[in-house]
C-alpha positions as CSV (number, residue, x, y, z in Angstrom):
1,X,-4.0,166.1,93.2
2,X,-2.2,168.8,91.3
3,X,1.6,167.8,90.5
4,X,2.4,171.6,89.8
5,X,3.5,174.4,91.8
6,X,0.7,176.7,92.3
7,X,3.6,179.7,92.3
8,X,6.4,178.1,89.8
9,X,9.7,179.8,90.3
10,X,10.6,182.5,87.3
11,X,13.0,181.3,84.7
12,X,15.3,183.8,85.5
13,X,15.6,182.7,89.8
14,X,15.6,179.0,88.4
15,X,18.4,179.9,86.3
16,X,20.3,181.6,89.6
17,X,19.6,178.5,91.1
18,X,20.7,176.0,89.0
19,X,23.8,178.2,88.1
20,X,24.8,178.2,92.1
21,X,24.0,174.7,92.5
22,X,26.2,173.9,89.6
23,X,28.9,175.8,91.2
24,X,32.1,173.4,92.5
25,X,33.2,175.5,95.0
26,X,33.9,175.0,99.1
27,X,31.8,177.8,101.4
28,X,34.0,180.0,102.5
29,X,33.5,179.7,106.5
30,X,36.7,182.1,107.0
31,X,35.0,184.8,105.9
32,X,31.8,184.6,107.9
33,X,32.4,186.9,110.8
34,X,32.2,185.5,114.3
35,X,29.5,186.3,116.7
36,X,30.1,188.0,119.1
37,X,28.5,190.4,121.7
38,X,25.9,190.7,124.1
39,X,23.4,187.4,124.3
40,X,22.2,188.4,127.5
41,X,18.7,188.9,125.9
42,X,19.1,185.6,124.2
43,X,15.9,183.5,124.7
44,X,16.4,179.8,125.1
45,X,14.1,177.6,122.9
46,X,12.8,180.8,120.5
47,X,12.9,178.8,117.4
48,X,13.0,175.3,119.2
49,X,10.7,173.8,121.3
50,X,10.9,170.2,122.5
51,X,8.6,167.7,122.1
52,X,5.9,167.4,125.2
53,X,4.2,164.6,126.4
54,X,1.2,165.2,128.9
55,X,1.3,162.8,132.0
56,X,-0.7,162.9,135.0
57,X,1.6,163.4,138.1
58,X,0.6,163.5,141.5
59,X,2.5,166.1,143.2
60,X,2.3,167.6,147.1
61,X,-0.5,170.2,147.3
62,X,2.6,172.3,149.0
63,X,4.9,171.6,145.7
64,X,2.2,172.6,143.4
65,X,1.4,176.3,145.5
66,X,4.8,177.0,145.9
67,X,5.4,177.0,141.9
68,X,1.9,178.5,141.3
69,X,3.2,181.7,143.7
70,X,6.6,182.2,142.5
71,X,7.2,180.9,139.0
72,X,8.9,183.6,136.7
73,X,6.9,186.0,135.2
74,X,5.9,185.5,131.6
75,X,5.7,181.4,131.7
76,X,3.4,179.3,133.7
77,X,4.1,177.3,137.0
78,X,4.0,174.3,134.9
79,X,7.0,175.8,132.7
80,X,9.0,176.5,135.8
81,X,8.2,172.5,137.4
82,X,10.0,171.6,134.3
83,X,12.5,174.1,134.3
84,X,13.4,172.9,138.2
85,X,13.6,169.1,137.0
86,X,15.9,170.0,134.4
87,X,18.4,171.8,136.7
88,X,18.0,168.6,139.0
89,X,18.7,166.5,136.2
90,X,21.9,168.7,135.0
91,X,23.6,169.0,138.3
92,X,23.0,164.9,138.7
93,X,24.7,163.7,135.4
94,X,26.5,160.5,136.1
């Protein structure tokens, strides 16, 4: 097993590196600008997806139609199932 990087960093970025890690300093958060502006094309779960476990589930033929006819376009009618137990979940929270 090779113990070595097979692309070692360059002196010169390894010398960056150490020289900001040595640094002492806070981050300055304040100077971060806030986000704002329009997130209506904001995707939910781009970058995170949960972890999925596959069950079998008997559901009503009539269940399993409906969500095969009208689930949103671009995701399947198994994405939208899960989608509509979420929102069941949500607006039952004890």
């Amino acid at each position: 097993m090779k113990k070595e990087h097979s692309n070692p960093v360059p002196p010169e970025v390894q010398a960056e590196i150490d020289a900001l890690a040595a640094a002492d300093r806070p981050i300055r958060t304040d100077l971060i600008p806030e986000a704002t502006g329009d997130w209506s094309a904001a995707r939910r779960g781009l970058f995170y997806r949960p972890i999925k476990q596959q069950i079998t589930l008997r559901l009503d033929a009539d269940l399993i139609d409906w969500f095969k006819r009208n689930h949103l376009q671009g995701e399947g009618y198994q994405t939208s199932i899960n989608r509509a137990l979420r929102e069941y979940i949500a607006q039952h929270q004890l």
